[in-house]
N, CA, C and O atoms as CSV, one atom per row, in Angstrom:
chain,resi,resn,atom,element,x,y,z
A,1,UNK,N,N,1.553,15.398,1.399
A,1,UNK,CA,C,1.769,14.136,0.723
A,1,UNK,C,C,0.795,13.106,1.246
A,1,UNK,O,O,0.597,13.054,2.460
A,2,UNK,N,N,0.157,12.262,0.401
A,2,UNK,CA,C,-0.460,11.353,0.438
A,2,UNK,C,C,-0.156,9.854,0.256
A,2,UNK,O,O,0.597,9.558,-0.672
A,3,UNK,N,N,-0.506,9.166,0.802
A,3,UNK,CA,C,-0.629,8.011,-0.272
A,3,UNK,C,C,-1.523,6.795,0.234
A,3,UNK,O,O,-2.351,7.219,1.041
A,4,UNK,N,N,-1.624,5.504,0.039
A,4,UNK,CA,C,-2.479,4.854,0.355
A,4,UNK,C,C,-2.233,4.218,1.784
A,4,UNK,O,O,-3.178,3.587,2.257
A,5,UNK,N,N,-1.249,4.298,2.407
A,5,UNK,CA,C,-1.168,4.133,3.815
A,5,UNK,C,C,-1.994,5.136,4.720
A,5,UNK,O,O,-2.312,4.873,5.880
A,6,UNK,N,N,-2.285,6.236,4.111
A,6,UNK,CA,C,-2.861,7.214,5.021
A,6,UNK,C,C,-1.744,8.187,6.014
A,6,UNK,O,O,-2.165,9.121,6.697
A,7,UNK,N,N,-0.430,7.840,5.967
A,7,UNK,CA,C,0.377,8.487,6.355
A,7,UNK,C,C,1.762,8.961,5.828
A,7,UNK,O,O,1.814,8.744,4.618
A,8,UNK,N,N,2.916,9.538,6.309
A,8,UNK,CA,C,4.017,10.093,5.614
A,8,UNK,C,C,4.967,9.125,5.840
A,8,UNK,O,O,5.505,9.011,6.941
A,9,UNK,N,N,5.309,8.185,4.598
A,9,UNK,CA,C,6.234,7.297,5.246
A,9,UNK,C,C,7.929,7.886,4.591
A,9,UNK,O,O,8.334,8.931,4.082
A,10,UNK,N,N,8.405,6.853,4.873
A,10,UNK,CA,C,10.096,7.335,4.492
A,10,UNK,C,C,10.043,7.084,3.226
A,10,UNK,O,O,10.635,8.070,2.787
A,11,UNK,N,N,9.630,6.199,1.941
A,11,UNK,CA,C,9.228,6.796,0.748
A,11,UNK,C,C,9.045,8.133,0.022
A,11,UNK,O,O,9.427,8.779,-0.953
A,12,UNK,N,N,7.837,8.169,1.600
A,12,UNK,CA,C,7.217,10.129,0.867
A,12,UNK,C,C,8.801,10.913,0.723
A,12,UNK,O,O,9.142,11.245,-0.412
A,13,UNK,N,N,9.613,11.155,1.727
A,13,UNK,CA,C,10.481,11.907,2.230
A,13,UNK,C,C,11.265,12.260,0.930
A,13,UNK,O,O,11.409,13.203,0.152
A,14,UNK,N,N,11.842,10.536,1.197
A,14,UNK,CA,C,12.433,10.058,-0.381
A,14,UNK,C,C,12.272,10.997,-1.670
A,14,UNK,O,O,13.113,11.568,-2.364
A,15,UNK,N,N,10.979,10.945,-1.722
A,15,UNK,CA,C,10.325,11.549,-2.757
A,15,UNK,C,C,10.545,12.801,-2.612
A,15,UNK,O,O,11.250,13.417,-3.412
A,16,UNK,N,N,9.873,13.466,-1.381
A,16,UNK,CA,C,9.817,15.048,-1.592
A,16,UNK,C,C,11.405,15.367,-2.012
A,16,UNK,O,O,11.499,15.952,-3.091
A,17,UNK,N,N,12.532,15.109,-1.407
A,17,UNK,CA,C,13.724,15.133,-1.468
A,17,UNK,C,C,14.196,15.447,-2.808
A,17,UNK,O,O,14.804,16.423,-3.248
A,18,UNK,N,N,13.610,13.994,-3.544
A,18,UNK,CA,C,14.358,13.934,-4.972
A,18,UNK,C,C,13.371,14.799,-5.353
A,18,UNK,O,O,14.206,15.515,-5.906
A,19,UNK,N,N,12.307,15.403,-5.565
A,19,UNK,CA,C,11.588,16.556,-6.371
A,19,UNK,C,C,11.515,17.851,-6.025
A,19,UNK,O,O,10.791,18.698,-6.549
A,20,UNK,N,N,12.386,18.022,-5.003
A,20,UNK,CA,C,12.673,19.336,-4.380
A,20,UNK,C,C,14.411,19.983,-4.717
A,20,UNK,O,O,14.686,21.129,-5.070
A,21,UNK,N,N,15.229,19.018,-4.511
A,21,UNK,CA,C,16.190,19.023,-4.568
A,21,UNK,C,C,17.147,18.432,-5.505
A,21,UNK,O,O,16.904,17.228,-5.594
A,22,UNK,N,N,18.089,18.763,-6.206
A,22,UNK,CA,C,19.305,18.268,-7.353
A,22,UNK,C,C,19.652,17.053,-6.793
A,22,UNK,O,O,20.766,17.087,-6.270
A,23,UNK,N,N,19.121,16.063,-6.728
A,23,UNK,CA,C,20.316,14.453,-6.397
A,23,UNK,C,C,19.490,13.540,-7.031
A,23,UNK,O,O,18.286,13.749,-6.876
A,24,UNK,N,N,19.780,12.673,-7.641
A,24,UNK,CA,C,19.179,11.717,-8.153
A,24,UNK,C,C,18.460,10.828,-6.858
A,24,UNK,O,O,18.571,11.391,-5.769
A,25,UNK,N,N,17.972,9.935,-6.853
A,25,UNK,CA,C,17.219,9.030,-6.021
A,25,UNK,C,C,17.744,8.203,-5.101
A,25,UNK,O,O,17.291,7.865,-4.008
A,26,UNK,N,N,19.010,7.829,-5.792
A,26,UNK,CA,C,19.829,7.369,-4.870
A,26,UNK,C,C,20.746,8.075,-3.345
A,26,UNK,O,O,21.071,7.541,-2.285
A,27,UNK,N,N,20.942,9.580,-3.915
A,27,UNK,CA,C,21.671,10.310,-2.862
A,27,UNK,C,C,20.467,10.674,-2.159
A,27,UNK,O,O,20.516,10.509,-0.940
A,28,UNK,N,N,19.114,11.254,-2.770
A,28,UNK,CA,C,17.552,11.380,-1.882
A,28,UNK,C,C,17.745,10.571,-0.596
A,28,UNK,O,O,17.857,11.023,0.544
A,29,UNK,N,N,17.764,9.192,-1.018
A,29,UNK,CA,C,17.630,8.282,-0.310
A,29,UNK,C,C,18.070,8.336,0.966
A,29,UNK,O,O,17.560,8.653,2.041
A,30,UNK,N,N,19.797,7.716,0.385
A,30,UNK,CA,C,20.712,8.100,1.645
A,30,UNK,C,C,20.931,9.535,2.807
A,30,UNK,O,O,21.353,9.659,3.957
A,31,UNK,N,N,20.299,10.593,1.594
A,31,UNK,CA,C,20.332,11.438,2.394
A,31,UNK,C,C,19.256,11.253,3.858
A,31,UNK,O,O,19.632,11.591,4.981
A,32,UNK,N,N,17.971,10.695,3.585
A,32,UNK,CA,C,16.733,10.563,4.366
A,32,UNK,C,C,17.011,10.065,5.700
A,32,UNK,O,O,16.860,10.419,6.870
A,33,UNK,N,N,17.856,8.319,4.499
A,33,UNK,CA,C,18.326,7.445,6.051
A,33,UNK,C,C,19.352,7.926,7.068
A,33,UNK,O,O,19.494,7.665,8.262
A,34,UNK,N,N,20.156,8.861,6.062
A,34,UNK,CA,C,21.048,9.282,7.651
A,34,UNK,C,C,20.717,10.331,7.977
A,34,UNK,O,O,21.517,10.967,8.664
A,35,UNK,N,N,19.615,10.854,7.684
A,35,UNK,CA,C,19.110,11.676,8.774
A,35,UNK,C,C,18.021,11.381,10.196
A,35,UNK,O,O,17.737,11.958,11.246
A,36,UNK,N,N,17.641,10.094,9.464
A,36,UNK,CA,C,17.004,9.603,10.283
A,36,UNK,C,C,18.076,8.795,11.511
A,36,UNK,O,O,17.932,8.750,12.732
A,37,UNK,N,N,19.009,8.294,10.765
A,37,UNK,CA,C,19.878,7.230,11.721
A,37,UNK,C,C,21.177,8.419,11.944
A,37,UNK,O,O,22.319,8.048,11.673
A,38,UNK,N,N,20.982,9.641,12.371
A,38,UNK,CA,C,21.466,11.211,13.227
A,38,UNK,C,C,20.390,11.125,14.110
A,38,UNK,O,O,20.654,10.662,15.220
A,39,UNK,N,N,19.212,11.467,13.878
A,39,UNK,CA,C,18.002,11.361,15.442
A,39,UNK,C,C,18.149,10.151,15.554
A,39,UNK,O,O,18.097,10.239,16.781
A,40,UNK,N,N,18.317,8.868,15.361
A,40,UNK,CA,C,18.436,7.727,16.518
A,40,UNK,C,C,19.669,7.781,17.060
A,40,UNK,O,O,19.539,7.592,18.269
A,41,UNK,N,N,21.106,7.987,16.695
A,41,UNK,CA,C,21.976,7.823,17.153
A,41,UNK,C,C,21.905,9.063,18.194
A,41,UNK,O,O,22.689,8.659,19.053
A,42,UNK,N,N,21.456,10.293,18.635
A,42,UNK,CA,C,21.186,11.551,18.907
A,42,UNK,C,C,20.218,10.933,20.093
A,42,UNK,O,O,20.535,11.296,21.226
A,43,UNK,N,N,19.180,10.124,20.000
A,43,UNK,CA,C,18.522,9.077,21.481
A,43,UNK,C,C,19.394,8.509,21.782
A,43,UNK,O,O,19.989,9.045,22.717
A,44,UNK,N,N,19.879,7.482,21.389
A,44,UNK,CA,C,20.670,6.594,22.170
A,44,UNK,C,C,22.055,7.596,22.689
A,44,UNK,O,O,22.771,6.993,23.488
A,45,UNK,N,N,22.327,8.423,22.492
A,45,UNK,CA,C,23.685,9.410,22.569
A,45,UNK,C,C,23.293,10.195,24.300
A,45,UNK,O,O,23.764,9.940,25.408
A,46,UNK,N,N,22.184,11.260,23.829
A,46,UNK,CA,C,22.282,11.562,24.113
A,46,UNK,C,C,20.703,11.901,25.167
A,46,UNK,O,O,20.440,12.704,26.062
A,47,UNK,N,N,20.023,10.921,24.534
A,47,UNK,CA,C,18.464,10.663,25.177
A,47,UNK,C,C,17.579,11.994,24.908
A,47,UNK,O,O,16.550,12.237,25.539
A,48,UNK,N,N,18.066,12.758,23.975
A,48,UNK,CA,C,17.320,13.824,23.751
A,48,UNK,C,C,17.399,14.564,22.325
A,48,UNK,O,O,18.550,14.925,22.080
A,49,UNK,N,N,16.476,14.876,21.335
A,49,UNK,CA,C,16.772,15.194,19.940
A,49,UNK,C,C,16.418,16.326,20.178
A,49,UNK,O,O,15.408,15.981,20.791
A,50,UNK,N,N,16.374,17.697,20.231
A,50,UNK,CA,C,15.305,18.929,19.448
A,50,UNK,C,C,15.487,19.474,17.851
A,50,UNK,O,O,16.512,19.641,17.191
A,51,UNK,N,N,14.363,19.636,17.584
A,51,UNK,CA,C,13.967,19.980,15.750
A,51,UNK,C,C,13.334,21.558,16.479
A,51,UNK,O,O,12.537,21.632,17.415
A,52,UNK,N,N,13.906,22.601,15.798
A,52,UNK,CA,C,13.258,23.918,16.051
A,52,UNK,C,C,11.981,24.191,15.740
A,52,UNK,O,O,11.673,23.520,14.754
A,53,UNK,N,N,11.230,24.755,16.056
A,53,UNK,CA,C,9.932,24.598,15.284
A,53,UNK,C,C,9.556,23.484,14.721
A,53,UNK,O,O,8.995,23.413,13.628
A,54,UNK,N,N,9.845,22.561,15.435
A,54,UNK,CA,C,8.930,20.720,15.455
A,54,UNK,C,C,9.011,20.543,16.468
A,54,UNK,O,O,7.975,20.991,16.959
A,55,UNK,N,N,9.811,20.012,17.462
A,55,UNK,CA,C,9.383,19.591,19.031
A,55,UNK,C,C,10.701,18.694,19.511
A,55,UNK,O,O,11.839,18.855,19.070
A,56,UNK,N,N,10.409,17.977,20.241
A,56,UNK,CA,C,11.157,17.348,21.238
A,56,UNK,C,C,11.083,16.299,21.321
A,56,UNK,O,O,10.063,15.825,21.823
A,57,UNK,N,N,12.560,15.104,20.680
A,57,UNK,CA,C,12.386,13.706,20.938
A,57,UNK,C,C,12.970,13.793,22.164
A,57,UNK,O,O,13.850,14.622,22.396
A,58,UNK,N,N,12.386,12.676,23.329
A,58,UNK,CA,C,12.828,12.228,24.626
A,58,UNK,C,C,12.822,11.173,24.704
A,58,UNK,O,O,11.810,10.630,24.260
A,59,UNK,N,N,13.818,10.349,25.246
A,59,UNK,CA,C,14.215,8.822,25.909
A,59,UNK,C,C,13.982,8.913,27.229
A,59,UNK,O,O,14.710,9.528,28.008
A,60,UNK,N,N,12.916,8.278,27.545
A,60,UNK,CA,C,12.467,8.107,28.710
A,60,UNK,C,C,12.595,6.760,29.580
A,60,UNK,O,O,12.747,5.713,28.951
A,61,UNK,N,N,12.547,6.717,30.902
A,61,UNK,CA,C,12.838,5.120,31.244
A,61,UNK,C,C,11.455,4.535,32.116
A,61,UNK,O,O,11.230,5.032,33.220
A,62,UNK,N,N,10.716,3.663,31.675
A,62,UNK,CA,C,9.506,3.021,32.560
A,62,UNK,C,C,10.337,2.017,33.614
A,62,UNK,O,O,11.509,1.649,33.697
A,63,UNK,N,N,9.586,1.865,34.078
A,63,UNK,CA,C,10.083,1.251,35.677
A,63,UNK,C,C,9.391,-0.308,34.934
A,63,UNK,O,O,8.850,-0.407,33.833
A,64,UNK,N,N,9.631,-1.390,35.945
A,64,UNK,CA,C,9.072,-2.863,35.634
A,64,UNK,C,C,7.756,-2.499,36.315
A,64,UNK,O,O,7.780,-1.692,37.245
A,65,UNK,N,N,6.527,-3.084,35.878
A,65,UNK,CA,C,5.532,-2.996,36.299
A,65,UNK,C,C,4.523,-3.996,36.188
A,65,UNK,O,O,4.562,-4.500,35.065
A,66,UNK,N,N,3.297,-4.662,37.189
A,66,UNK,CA,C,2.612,-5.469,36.860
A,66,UNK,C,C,1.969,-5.431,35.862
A,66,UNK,O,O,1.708,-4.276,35.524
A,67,UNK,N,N,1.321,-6.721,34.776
A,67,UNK,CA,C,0.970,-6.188,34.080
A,67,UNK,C,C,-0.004,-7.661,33.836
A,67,UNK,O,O,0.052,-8.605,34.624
A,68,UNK,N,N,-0.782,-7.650,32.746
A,68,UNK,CA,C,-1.287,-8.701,32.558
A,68,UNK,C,C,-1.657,-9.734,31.140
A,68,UNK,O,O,-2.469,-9.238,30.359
A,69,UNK,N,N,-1.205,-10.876,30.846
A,69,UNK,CA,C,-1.378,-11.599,29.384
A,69,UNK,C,C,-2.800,-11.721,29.321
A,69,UNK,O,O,-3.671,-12.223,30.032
A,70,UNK,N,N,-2.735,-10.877,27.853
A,70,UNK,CA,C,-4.505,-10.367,27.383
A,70,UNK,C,C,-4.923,-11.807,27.387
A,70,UNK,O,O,-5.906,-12.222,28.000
A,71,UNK,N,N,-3.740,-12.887,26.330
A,71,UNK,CA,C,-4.705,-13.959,26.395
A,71,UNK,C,C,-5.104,-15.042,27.272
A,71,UNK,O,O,-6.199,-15.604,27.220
A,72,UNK,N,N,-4.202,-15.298,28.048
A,72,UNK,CA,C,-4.611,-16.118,29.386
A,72,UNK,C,C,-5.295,-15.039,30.231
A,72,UNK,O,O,-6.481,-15.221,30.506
A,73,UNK,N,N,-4.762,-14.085,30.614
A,73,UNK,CA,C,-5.505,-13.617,31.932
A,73,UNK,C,C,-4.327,-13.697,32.837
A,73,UNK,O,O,-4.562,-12.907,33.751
A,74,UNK,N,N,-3.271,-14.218,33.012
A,74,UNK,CA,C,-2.572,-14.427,33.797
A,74,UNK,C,C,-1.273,-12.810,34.139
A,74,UNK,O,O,-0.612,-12.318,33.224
A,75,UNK,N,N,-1.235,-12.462,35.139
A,75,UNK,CA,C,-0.718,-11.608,35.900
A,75,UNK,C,C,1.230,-11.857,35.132
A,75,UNK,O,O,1.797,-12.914,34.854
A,76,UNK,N,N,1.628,-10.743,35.038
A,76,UNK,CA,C,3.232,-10.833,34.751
A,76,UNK,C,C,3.980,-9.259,34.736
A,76,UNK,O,O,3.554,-8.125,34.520
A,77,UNK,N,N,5.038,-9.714,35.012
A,77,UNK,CA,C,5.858,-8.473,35.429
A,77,UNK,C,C,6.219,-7.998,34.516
A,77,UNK,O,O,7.239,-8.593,34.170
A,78,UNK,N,N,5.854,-6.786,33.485
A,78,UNK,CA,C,6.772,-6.120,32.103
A,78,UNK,C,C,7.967,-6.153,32.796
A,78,UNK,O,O,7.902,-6.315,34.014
A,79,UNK,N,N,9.185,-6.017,32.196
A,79,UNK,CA,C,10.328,-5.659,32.552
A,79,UNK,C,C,10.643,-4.188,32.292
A,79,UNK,O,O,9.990,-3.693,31.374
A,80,UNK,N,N,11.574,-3.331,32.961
A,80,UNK,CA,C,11.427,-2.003,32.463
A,80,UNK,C,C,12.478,-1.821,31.283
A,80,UNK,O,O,13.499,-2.465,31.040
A,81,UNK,N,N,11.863,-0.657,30.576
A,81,UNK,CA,C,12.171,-0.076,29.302
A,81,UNK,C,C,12.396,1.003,28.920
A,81,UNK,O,O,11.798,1.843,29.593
A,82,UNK,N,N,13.244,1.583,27.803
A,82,UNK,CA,C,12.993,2.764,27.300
A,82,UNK,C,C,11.707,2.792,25.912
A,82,UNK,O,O,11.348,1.980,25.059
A,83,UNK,N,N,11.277,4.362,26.334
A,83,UNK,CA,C,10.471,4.413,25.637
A,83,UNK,C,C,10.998,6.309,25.075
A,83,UNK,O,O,11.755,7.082,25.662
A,84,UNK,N,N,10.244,6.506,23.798
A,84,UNK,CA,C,10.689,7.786,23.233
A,84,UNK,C,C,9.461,8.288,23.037
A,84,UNK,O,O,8.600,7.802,22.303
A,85,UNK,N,N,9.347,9.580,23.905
A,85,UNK,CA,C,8.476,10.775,23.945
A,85,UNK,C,C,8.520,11.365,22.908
A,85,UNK,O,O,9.608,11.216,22.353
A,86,UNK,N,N,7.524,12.249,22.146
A,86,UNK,CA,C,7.566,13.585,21.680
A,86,UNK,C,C,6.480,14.406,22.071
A,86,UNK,O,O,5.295,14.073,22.096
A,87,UNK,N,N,7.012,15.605,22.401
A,87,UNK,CA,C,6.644,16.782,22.566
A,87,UNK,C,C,6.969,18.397,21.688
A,87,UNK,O,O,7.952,19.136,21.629
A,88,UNK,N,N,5.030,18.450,20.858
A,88,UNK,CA,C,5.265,19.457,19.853
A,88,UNK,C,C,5.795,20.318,20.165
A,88,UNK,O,O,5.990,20.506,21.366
A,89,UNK,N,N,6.348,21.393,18.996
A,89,UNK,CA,C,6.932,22.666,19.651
A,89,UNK,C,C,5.760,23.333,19.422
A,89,UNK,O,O,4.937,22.634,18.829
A,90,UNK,N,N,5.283,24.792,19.767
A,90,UNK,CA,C,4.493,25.536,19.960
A,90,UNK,C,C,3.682,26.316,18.804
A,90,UNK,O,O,2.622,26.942,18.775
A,91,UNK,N,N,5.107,25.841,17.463
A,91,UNK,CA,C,4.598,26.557,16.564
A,91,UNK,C,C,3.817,25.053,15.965
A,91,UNK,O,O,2.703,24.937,15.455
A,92,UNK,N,N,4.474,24.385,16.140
A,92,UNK,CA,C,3.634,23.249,15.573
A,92,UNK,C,C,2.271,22.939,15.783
A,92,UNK,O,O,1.414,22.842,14.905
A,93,UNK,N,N,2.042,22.703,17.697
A,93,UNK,CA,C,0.973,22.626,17.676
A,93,UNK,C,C,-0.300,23.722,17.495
A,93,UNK,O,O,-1.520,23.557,17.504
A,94,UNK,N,N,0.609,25.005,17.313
A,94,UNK,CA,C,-0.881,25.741,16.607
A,94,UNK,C,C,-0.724,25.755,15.106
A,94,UNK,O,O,-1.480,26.598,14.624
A,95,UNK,N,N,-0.110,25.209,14.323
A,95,UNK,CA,C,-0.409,24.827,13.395
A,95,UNK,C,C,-1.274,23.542,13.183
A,95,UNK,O,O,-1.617,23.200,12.051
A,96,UNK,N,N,-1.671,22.727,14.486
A,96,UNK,CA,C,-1.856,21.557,14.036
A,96,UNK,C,C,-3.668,22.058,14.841
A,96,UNK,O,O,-4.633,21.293,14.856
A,97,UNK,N,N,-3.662,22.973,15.206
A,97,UNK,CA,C,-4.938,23.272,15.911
A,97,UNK,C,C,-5.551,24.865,15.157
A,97,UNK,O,O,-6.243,25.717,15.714
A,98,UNK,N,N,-5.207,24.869,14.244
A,98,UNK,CA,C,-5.495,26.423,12.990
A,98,UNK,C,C,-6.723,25.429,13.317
A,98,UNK,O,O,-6.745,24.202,13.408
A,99,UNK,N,N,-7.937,26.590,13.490
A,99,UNK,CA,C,-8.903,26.213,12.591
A,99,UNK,C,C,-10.233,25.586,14.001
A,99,UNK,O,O,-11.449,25.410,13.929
A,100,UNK,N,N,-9.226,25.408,15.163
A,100,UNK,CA,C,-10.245,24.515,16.266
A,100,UNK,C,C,-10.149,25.658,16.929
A,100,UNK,O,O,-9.302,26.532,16.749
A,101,UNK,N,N,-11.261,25.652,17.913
A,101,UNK,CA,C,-11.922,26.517,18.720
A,101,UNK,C,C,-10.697,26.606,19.733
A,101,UNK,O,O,-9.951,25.657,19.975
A,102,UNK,N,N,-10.604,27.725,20.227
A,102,UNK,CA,C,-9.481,28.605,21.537
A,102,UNK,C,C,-9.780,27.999,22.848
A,102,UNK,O,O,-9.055,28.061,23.841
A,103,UNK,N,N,-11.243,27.238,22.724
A,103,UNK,CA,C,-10.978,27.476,24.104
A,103,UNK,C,C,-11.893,28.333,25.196
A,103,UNK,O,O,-12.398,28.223,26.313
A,104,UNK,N,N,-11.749,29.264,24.089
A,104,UNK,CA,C,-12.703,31.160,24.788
A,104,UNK,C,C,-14.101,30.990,24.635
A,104,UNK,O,O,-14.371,30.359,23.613
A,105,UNK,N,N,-14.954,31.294,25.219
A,105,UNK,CA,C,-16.024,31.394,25.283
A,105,UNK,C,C,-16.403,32.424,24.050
A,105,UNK,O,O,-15.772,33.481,24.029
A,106,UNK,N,N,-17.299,32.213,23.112
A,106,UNK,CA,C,-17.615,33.266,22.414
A,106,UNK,C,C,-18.221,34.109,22.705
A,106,UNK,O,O,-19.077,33.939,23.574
A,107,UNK,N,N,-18.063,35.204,22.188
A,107,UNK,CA,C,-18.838,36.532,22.142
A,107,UNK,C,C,-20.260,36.337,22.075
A,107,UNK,O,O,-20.586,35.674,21.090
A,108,UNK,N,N,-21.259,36.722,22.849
A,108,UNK,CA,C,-22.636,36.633,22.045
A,108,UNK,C,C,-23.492,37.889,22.574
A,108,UNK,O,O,-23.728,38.133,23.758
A,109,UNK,N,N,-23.989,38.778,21.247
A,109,UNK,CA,C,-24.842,39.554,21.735
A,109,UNK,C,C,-26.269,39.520,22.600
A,109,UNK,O,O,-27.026,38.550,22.651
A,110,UNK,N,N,-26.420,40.523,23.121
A,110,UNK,CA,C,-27.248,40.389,23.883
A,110,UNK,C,C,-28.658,40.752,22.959
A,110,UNK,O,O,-28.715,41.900,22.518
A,111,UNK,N,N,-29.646,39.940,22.692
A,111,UNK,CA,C,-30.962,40.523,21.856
A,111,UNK,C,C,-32.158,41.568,22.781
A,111,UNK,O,O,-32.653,41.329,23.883
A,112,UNK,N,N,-32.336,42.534,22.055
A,112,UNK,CA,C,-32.542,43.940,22.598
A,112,UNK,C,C,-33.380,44.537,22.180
A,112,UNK,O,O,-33.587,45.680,22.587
């Protein structure tokens, strides 16, 4: 899916939903948002989502740390936070790397 954002938004979903599946646009819909608001309630629950063959949401906690205001220049303490990780699953990321080099050194004959 495409569109002029350049990415897959909750629209697309929307969409694939209602053209994949029997519900009019309205149940599409709702179906999307509470699946989406199941993985947030699923962080805040339980600080951890897994999707099988997609990867791993994580709630993670940053510590307070120095930090600095781009526009003055002036020095300030972030306060600490949660922040949410993901980590692909395995099938994902070689799906997302089909096509890029292994890694391996290639083969090369020797000219003779």
């Amino acid at each position: 899916m495409s569109n002029s954002k350049g990415c897959l938004t909750k629209a697309d979903l929307v969409d694939a939903v209602y053209d994949n599946l029997p519900f009019d646009k309205q149940k599409a819909t709702q179906l999307v948002e509470d699946w989406i608001e199941l993985i947030k309630s699923g962080l805040v629950r339980d600080k951890k989502v897994m999707i099988s063959g997609f990867g791993v949401f994580e709630v993670k906690s940053k510590n307070a740390r120095p930090g600095r205001n781009p526009q003055t220049g002036d020095r300030i303490i972030l306060a600490p936070r949660n922040v949410v990780k993901f980590k692909p699953s395995q099938i994902l990321r070689k799906d997302l790397n089909d096509g890029f080099d292994d890694g391996e050194p290639d083969e090369v004959e020797a000219a003779g």
